[in-house]
PyMOL CGO cylinders between C-alpha atoms (Angstrom):
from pymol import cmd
from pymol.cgo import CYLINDER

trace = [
    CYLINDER, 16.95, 8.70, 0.42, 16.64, 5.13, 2.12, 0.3, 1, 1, 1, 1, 1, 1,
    CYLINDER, 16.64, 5.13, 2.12, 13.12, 4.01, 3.11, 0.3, 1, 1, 1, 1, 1, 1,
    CYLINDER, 13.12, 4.01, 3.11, 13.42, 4.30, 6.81, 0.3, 1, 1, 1, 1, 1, 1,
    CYLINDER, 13.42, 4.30, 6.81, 14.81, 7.77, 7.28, 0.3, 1, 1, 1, 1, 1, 1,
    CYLINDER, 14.81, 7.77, 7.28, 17.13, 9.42, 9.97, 0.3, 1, 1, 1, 1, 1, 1,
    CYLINDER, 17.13, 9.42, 9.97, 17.54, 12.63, 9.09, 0.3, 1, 1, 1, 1, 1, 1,
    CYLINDER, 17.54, 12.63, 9.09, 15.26, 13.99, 11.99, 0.3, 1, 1, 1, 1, 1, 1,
    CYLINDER, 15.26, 13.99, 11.99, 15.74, 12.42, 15.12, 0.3, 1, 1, 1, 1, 1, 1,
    CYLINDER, 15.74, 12.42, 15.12, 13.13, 11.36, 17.46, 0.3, 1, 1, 1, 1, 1, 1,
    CYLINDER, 13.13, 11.36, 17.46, 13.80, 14.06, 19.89, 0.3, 1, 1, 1, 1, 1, 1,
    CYLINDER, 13.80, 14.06, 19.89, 13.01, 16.56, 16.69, 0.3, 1, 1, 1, 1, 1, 1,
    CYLINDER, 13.01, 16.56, 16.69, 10.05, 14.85, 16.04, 0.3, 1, 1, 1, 1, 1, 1,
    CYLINDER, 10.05, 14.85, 16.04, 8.68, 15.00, 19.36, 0.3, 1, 1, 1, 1, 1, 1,
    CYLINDER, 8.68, 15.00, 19.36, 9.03, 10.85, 19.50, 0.3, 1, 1, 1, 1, 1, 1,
    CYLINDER, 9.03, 10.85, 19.50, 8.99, 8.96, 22.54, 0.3, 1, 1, 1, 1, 1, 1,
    CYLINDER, 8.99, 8.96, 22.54, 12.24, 6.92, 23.15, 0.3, 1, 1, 1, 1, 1, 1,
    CYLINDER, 12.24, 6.92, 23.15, 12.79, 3.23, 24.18, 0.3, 1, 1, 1, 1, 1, 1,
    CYLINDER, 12.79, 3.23, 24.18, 9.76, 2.28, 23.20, 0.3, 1, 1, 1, 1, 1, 1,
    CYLINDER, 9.76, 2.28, 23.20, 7.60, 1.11, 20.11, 0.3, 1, 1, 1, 1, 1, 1,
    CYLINDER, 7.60, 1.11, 20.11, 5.47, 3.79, 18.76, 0.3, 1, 1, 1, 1, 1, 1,
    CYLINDER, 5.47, 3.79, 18.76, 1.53, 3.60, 18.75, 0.3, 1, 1, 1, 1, 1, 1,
    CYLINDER, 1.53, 3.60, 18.75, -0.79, 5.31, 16.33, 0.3, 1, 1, 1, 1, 1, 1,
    CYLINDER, -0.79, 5.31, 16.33, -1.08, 8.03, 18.79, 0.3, 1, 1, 1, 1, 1, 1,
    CYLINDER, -1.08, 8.03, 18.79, 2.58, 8.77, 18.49, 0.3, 1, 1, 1, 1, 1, 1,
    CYLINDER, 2.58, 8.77, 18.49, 1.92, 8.89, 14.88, 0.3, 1, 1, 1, 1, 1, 1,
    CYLINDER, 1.92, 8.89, 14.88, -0.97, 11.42, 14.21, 0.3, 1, 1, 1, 1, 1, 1,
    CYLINDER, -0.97, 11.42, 14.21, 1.93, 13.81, 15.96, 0.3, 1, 1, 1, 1, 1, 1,
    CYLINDER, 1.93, 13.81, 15.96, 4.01, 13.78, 13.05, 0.3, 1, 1, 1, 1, 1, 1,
    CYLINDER, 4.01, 13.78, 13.05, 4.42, 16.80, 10.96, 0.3, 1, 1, 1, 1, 1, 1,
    CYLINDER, 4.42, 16.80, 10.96, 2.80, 17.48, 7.53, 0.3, 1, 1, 1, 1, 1, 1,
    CYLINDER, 2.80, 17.48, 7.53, 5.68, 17.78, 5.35, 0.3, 1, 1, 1, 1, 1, 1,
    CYLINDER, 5.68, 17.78, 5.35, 5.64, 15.63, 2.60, 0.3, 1, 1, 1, 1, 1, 1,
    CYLINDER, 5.64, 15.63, 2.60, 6.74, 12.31, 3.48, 0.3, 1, 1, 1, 1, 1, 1,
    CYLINDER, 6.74, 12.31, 3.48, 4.43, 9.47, 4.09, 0.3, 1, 1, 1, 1, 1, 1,
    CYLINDER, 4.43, 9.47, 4.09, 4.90, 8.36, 7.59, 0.3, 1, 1, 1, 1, 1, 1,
    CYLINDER, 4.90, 8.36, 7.59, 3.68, 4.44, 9.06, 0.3, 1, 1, 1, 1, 1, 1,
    CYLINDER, 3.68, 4.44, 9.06, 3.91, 1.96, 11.47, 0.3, 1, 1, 1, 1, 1, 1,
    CYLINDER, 3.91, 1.96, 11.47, 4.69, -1.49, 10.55, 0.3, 1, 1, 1, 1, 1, 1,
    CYLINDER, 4.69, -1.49, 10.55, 5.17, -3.41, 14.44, 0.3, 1, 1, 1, 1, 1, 1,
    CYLINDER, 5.17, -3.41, 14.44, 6.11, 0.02, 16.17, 0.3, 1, 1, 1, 1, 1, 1,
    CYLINDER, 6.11, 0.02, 16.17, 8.65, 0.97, 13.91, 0.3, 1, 1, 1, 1, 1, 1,
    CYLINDER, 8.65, 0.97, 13.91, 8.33, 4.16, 11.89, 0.3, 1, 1, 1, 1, 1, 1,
    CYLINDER, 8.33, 4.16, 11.89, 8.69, 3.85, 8.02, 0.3, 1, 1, 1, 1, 1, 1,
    CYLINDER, 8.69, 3.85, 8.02, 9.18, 7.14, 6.65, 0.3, 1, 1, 1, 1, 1, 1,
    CYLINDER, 9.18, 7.14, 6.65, 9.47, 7.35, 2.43, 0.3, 1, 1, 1, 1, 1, 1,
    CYLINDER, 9.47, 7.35, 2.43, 9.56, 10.74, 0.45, 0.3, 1, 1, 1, 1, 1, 1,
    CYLINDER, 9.56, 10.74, 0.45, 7.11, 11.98, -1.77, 0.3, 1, 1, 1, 1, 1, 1,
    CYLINDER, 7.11, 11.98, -1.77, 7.15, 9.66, -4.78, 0.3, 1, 1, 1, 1, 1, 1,
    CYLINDER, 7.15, 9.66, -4.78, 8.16, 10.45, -8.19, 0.3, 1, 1, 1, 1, 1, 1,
    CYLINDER, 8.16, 10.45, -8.19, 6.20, 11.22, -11.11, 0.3, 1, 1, 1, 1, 1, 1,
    CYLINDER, 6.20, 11.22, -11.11, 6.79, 7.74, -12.93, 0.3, 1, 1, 1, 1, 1, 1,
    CYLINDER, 6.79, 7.74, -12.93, 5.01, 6.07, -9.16, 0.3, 1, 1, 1, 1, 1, 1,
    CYLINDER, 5.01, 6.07, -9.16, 1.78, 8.56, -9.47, 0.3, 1, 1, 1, 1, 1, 1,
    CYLINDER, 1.78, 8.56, -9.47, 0.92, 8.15, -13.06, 0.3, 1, 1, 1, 1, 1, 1,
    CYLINDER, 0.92, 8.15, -13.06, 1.31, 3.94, -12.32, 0.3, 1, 1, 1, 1, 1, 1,
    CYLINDER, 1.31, 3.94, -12.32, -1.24, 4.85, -9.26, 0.3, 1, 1, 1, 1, 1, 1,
    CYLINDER, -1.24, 4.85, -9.26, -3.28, 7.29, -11.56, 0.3, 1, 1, 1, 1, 1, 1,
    CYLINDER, -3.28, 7.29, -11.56, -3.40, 4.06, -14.12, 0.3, 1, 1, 1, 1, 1, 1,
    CYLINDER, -3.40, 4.06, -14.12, -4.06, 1.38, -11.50, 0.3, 1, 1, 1, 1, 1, 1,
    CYLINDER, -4.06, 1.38, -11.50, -6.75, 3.88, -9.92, 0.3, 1, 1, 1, 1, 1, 1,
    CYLINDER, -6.75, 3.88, -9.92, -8.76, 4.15, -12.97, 0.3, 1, 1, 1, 1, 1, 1,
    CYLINDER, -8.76, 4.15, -12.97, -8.86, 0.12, -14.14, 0.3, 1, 1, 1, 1, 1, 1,
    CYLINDER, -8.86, 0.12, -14.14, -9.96, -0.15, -10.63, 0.3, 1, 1, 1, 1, 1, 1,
    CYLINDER, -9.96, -0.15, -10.63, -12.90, 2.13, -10.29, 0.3, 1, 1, 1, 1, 1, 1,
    CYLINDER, -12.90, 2.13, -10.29, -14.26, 0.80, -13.56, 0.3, 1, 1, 1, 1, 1, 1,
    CYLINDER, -14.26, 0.80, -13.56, -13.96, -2.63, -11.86, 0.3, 1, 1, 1, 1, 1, 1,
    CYLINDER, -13.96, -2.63, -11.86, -15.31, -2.57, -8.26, 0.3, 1, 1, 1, 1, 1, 1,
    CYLINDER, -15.31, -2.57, -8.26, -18.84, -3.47, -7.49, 0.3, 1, 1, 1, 1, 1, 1,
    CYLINDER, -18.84, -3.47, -7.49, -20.47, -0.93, -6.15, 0.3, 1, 1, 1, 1, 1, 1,
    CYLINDER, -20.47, -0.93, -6.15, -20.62, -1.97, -2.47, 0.3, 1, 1, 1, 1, 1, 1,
    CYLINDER, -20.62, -1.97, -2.47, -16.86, -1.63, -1.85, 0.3, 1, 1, 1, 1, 1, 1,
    CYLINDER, -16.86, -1.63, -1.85, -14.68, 1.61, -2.15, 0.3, 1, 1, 1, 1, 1, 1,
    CYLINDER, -14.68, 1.61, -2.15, -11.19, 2.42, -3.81, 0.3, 1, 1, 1, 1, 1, 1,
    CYLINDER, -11.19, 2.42, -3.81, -8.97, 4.65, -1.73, 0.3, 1, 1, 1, 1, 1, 1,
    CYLINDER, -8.97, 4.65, -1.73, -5.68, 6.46, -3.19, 0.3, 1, 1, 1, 1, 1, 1,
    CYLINDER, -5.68, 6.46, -3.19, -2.62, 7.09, -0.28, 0.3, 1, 1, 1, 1, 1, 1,
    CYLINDER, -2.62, 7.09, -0.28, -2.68, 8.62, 2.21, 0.3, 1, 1, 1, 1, 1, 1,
    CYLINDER, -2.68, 8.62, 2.21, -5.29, 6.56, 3.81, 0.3, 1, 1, 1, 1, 1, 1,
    CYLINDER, -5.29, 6.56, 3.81, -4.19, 5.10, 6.88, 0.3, 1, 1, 1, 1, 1, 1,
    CYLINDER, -4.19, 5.10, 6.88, -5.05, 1.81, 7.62, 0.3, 1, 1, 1, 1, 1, 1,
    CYLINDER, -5.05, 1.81, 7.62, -5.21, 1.11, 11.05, 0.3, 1, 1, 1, 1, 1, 1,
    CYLINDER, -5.21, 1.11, 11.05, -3.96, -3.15, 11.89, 0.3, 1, 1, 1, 1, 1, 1,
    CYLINDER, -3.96, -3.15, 11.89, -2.52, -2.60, 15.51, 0.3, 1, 1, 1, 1, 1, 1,
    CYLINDER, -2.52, -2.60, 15.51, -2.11, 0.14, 17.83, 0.3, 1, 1, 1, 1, 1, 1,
    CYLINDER, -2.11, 0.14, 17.83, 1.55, -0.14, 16.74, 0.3, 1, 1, 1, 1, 1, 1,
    CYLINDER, 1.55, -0.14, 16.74, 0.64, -1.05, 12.79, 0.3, 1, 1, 1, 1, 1, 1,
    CYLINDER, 0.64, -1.05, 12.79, -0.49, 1.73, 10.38, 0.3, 1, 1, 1, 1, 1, 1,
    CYLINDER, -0.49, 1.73, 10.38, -0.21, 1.33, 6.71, 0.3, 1, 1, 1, 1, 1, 1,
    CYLINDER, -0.21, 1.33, 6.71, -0.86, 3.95, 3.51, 0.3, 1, 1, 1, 1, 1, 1,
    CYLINDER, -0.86, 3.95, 3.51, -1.10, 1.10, 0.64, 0.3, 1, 1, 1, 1, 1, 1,
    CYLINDER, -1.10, 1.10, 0.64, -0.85, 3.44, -2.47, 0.3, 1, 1, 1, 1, 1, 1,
    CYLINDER, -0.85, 3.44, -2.47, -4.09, 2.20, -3.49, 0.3, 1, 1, 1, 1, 1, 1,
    CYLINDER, -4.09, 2.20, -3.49, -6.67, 0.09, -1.42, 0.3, 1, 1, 1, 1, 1, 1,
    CYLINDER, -6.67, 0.09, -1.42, -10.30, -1.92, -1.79, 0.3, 1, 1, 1, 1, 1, 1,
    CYLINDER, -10.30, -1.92, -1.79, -12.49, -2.18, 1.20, 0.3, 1, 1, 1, 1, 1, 1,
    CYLINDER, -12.49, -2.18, 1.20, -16.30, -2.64, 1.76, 0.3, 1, 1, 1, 1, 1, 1,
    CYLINDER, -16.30, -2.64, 1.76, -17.63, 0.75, 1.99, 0.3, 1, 1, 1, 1, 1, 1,
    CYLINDER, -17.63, 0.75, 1.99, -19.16, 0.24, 5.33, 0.3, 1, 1, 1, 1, 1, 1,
    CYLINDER, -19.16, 0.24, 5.33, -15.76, -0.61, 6.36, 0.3, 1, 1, 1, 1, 1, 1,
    CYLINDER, -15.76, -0.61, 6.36, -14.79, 2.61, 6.28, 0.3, 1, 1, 1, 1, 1, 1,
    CYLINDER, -14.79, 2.61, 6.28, -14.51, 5.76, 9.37, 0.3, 1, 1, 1, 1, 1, 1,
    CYLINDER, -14.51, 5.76, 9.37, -14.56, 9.29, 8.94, 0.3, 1, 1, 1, 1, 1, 1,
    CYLINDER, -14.56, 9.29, 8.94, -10.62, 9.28, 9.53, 0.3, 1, 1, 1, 1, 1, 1,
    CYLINDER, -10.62, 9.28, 9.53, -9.51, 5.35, 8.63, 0.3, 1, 1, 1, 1, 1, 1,
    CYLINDER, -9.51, 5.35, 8.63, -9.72, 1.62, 7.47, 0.3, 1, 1, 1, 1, 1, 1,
    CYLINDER, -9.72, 1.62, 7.47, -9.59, 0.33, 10.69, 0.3, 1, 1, 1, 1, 1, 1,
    CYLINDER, -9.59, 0.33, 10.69, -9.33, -3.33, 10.00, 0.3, 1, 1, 1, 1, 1, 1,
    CYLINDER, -9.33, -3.33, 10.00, -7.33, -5.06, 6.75, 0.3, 1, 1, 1, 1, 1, 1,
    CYLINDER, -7.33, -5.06, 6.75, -8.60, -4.08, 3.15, 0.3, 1, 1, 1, 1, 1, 1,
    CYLINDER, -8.60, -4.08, 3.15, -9.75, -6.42, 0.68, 0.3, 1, 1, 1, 1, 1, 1,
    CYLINDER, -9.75, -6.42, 0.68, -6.93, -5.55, -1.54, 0.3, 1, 1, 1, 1, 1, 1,
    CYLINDER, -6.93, -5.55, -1.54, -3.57, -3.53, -1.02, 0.3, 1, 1, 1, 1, 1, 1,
    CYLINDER, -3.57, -3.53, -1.02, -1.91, -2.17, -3.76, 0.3, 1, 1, 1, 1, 1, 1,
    CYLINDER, -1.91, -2.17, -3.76, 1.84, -1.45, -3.98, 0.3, 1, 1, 1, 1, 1, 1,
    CYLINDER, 1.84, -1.45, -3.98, 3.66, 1.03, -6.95, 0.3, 1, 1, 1, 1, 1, 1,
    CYLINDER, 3.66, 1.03, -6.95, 7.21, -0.12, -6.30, 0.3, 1, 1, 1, 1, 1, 1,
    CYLINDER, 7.21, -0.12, -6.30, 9.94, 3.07, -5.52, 0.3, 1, 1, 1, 1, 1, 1,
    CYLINDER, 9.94, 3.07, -5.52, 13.28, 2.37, -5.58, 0.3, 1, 1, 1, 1, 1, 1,
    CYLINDER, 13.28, 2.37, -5.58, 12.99, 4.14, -1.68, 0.3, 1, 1, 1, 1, 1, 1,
    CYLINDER, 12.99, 4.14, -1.68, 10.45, 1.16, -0.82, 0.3, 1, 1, 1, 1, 1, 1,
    CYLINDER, 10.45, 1.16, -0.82, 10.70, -1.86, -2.70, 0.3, 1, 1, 1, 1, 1, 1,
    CYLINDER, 10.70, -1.86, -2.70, 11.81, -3.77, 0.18, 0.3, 1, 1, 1, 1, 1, 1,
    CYLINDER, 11.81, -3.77, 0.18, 9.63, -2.57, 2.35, 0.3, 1, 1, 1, 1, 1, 1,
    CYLINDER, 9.63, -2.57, 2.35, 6.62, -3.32, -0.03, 0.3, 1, 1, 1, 1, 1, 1,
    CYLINDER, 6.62, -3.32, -0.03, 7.59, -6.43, -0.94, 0.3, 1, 1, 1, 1, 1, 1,
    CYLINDER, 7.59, -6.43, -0.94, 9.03, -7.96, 2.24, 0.3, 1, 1, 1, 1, 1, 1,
    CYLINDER, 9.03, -7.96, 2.24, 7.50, -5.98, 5.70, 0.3, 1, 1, 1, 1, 1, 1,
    CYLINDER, 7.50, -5.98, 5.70, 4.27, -4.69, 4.27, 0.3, 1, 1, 1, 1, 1, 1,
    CYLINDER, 4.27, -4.69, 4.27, 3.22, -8.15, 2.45, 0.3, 1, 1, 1, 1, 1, 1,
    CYLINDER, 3.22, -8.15, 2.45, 4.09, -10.29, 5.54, 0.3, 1, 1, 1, 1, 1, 1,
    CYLINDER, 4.09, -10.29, 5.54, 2.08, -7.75, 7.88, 0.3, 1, 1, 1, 1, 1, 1,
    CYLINDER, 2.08, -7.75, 7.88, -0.74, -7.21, 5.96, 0.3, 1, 1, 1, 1, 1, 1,
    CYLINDER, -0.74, -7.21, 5.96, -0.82, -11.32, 5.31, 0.3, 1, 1, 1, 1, 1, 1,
    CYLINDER, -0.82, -11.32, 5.31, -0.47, -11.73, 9.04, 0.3, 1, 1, 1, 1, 1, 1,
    CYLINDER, -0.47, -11.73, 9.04, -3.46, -9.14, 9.30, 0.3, 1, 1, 1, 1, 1, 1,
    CYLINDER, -3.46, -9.14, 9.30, -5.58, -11.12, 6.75, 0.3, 1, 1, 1, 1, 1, 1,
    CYLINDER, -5.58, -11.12, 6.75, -5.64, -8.98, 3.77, 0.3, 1, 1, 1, 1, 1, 1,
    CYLINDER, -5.64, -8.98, 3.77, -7.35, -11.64, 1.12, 0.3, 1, 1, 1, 1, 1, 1,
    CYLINDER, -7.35, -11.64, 1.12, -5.67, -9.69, -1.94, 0.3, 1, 1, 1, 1, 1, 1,
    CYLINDER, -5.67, -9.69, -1.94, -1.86, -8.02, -2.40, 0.3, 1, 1, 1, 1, 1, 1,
    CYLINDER, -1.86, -8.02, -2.40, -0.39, -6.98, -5.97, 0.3, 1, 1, 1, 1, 1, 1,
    CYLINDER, -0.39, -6.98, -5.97, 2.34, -5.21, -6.53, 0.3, 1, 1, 1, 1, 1, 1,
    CYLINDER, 2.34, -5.21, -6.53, 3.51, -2.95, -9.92, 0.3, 1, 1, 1, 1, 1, 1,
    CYLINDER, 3.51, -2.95, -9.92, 6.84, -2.34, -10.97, 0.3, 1, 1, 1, 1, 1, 1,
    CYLINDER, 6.84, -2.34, -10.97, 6.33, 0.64, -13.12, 0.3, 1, 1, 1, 1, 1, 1,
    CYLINDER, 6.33, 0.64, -13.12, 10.22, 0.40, -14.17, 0.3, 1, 1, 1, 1, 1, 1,
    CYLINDER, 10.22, 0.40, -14.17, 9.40, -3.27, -15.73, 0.3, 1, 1, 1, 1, 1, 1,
    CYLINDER, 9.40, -3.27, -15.73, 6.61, -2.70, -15.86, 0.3, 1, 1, 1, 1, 1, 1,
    CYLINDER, 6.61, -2.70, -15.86, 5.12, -5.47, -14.60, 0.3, 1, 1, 1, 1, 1, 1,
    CYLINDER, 5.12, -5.47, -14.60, 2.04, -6.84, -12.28, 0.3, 1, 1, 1, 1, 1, 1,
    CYLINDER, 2.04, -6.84, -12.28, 2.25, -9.23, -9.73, 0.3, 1, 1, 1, 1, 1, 1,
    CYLINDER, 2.25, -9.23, -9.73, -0.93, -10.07, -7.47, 0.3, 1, 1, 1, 1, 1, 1,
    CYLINDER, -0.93, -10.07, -7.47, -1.48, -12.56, -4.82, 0.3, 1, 1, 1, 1, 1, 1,
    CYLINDER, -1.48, -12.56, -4.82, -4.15, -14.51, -2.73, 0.3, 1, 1, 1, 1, 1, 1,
    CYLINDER, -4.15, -14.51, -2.73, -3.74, -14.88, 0.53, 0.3, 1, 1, 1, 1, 1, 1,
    CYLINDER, -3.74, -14.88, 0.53, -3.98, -19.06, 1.56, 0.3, 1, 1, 1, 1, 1, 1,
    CYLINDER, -3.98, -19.06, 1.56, -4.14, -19.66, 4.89, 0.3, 1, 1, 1, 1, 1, 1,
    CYLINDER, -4.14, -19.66, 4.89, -1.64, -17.58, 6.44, 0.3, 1, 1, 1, 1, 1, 1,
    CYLINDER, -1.64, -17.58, 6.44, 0.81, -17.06, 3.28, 0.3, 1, 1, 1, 1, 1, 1,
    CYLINDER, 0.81, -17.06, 3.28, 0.18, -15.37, -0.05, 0.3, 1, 1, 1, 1, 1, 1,
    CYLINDER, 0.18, -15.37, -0.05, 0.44, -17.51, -3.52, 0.3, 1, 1, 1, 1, 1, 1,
    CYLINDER, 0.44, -17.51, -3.52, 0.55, -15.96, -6.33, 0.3, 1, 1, 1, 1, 1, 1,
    CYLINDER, 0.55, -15.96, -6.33, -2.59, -15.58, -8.71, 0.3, 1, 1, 1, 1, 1, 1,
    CYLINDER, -2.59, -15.58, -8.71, -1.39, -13.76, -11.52, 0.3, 1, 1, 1, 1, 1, 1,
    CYLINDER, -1.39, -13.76, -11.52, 1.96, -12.20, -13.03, 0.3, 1, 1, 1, 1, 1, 1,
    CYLINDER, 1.96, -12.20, -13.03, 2.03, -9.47, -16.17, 0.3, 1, 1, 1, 1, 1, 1,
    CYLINDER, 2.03, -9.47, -16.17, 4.92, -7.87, -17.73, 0.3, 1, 1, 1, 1, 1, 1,
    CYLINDER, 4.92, -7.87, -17.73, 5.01, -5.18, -20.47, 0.3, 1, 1, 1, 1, 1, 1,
    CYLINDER, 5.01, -5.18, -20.47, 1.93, -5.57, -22.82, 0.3, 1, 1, 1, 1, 1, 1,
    CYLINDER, 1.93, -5.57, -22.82, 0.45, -8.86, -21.59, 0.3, 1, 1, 1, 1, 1, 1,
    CYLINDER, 0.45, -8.86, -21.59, -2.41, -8.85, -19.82, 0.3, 1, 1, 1, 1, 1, 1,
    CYLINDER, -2.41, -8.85, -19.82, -3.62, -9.66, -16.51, 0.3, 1, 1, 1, 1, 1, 1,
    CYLINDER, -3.62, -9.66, -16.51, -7.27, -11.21, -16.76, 0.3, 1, 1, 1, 1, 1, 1,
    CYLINDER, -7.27, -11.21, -16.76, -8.06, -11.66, -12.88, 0.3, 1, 1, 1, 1, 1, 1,
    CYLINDER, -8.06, -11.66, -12.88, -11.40, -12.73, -11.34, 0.3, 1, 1, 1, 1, 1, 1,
    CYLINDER, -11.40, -12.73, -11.34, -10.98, -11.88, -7.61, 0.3, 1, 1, 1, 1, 1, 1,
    CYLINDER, -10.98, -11.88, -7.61, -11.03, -10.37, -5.31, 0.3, 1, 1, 1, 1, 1, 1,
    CYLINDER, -11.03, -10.37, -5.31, -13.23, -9.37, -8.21, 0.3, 1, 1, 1, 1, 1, 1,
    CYLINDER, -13.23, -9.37, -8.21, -13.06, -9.11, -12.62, 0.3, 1, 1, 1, 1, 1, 1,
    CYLINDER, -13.06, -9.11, -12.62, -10.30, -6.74, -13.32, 0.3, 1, 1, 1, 1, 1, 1,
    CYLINDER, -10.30, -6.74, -13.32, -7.86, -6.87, -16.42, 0.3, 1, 1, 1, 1, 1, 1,
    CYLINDER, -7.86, -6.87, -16.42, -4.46, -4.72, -16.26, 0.3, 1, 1, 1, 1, 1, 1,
    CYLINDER, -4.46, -4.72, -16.26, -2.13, -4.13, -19.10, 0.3, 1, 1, 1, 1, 1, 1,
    CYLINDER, -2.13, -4.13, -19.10, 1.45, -3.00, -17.18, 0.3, 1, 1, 1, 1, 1, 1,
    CYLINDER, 1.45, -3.00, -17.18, 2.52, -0.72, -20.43, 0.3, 1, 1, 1, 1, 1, 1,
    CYLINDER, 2.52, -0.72, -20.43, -0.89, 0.52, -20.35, 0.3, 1, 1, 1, 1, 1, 1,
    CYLINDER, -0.89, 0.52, -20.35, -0.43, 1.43, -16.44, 0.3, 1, 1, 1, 1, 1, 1,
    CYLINDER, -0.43, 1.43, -16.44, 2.13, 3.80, -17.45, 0.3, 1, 1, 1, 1, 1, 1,
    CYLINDER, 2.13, 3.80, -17.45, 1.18, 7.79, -18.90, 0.3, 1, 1, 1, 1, 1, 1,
    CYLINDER, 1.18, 7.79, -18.90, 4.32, 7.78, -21.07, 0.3, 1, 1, 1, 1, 1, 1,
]
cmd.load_cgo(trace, "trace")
């Protein structure tokens, strides 16, 4: 299935035409087991991922939480984050100051995204995702490749992420911000 389905149509889906959707156009969509987001009013639906993706986001998950200081919060997907009225993300993972947080929603740019590449969105991760959530000032964006595996992470400078660290297979990662975390990429993996 390609990343940006059209299998439903937006008349099925109750979707306004000729127009870019909002977030209000996307808490109407159905609960059914894709992910659905916004990225510039254009919805970016992806199935559920495979079993490979979730033990990579189980992995990254736990290094994480044994990381973070205690005044900022890990999230798993489906959290929406909420950049635009016409821009709402579900990184699979995400770091934000806990006071940054709603009841329903990161409603500004995380501290760090995190991306488990699919072969249903590695192009949307690593080309539409990155450049919106650099454009929306997210400091930190890695990515893993669980098929490598491998771990790439950037810094956002000025308005275009460097890289700040690259991992593949049992290397390790040793980075310092957006705070001390090491990752292993084999490690990553529940094999």
């Amino acid at each position: 299935m390609s990343a940006v389905s059209t299998a439903k149509s937006p008349d099925v889906l109750g979707l306004p035409r000729g127009r870019p959707l909002t977030a209000a156009d996307l808490e109407r969509m159905p609960d059914d087991g894709h992910r659905y987001e916004l990225i510039d009013g254009t919805l970016i639906v992806t199935p559920a991922p495979r079993i490979r993706h979730q033990d990579v986001v189980g992995g990254v998950h736990l290094a994480l939480r044994a990381a973070v200081p205690s005044h900022l919060k890990v999230l798993l997907a489906p959290t929406d984050v909420v950049l635009a009225d016409d821009t709402v993300l579900q990184p699979d993972l995400l770091v934000a100051p806990r006071d940054a947080f709603t009841e329903r929603n990161l409603p500004t740019a995380p501290l760090l995204a995190v991306e488990i590449l699919s072969p249903s969105t590695r192009s949307i991760d690593l080309i539409l995702k990155r450049d919106r959530l650099a454009r929306a000032g997210c400091r930190h964006y890695w990515v893993v490749d669980p098929d490598v595996p491998e771990v790439q992470a950037w810094t956002l400078d000025g308005d275009a992420y460097r890289e700040t660290g690259h991992a593949t297979g049992d290397d390790t990662l040793a980075l310092e911000e957006p705070f001390a975390v090491t990752l292993t990429p084999s490690a990553l993996l529940d094999d």
